[in-house]
N, C-alpha and C positions, 0 to 999 in steps of 0.2 A: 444373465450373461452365461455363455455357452463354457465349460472348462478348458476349453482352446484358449479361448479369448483373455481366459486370466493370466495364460502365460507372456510375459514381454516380448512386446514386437520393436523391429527397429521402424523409427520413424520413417514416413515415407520420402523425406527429403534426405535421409541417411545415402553414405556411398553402398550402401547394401541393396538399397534399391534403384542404382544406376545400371543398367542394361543396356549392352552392345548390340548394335547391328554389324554384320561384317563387311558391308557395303556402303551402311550410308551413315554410323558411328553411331553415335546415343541416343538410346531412343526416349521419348516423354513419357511418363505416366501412363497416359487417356492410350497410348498406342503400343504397352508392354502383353501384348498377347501375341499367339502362334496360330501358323493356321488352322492346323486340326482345334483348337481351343474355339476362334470364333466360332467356325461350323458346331463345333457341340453344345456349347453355348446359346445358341440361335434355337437349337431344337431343345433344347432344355427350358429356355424361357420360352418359346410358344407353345410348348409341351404343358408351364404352368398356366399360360393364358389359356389354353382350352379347357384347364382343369376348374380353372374360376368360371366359364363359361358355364360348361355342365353343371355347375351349383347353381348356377343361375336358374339355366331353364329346368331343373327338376324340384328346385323349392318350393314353388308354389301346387306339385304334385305330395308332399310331404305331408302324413296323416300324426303318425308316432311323435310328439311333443319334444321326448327325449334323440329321436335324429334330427328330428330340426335343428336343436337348439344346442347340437353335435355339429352340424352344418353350416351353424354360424358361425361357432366358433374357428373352425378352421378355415371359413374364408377369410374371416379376420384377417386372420395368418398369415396363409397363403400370402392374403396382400399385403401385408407389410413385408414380409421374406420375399416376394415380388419385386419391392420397390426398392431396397435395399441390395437386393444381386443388379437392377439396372443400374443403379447409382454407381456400385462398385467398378461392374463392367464399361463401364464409359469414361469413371475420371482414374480409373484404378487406383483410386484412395480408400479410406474408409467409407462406409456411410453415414449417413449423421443419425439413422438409426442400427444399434447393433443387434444383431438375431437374437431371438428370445428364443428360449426351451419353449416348448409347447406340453401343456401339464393337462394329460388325460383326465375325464372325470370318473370313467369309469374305472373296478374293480379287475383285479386280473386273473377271475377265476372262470374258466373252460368248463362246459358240458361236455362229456364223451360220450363215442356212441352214435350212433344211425338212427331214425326215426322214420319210419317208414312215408314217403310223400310222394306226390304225381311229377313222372319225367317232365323236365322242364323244356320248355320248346321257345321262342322267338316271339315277343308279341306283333300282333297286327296292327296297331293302331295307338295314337301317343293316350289315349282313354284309358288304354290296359296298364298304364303306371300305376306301381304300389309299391309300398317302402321297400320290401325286398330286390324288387328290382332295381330301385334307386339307390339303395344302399351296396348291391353287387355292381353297377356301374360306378358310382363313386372310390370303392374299394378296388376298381382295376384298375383306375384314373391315379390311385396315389399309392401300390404296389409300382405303376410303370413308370411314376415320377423318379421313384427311390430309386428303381435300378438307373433310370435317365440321367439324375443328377449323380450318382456316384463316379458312370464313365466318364460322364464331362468333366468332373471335378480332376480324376487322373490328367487329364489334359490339359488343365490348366497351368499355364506359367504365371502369371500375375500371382506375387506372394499373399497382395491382398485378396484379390478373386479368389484365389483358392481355398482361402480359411472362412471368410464368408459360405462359399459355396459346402466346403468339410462342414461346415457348425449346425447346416440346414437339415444335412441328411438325416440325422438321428429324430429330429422333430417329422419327415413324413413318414418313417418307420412309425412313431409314437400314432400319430394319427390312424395310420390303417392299422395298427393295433388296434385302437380302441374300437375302432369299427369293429373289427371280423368281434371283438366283445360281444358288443351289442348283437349283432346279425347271430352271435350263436345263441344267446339266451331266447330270443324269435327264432329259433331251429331253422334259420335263413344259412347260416354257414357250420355245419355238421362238421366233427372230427371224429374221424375211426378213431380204432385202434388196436396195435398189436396185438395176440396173449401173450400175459405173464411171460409164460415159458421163452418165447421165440422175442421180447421184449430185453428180459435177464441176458439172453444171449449176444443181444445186441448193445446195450450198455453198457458188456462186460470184455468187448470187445478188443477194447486198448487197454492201455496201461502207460503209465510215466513215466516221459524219457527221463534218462538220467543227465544232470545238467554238469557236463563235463567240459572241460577247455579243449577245442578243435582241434585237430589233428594236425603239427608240423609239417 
């Protein structure tokens, strides 16, 4: 259970979660959402069903033991945090499952540095699949989730939808974390980096506000 989740909700039968229409008066549960909500919502969950798609058809292109078995686990995931925002968004209750943390297995330690390799160009044919390819498509598939599900998530009015939807984010964060892991230790995803000098400079940039009562 997500640390949102631990804090006290009111009941969804509570007067907290009685919501006005200015025309046609109270509105039900199944029907406490706005319009910009549904529209983001809509590309948000088809956004996750393409992304289970793409796992699909690149599994069986998967050589490296340890992304496979990266691959499964987050579709796991995926579908049950899938099934659990549809549930939400249709009775606006709870689900009868609640979001789980998603707990990386890999380490979180970075390679730096360039490695010299051949410009990469567009394959011609679904034959040229290899895990870095598969591994840089899947890592742009759940970077565009995160940012996808965070705008929607602003947009939600449903009390409940929106803490379901808040509790997900940080689990597809976790995921393409782990990835860009793996893809760097395969010198699949390289990280420059600054010198020292021009590093120091930029670190040393800010300094702390001082925490003062507002101004009258």
């Amino acid at each position: 259970m997500n640390q949102n989740q631990n804090q006290q909700q009111p009941l969804e039968d509570s007067p907290e979660f009685i919501h006005q229409n200015m025309q046609t008066g109270e509105v039900p549960a199944q029907f406490n959402h706005g319009g910009h909500e549904m529209f983001d919502v809509h590309e948000m969950l088809s956004g996750t069903i393409n992304t289970l798609n793409l796992y699909t058809i690149c599994k069986g292109h998967v050589q490296d033991p340890d992304l496979k078995a990266m691959m499964e686990r987050h579709y796991q995931h995926i579908t049950n945090e899938y099934n659990a925002c549809v549930q939400a968004f249709q009775t606006g209750k709870d689900p009868a499952m609640r979001t789980q943390s998603y707990q990386m297995n890999q380490d979180n330690d970075f390679i730096y540095g360039l490695k010299p390799s051949q410009p990469k160009t567009p394959i011609q044919n679904v034959t040229e699949l290899n895990d870095e390819t598969i591994s840089s498509l899947i890592l742009g598939t759940l970077k565009s989730n995160a940012s996808i599900r965070g705008m929607a998530t602003l947009e939600v009015t449903n009390p409940v939808l929106r803490r379901v939807f808040a509790d997900g984010i940080p689990n597809w964060i976790e995921m393409a974390y782990e990835l860009s892991i793996w893809q760097n230790k395969n010198h699949y995803y390289q990280v420059p980096q600054l010198n020292q000098q021009d590093m120091t400079g930029m670190l040393n940039a800010y300094g702390q506000a001082q925490n003062q009562p507002p101004l009258q």
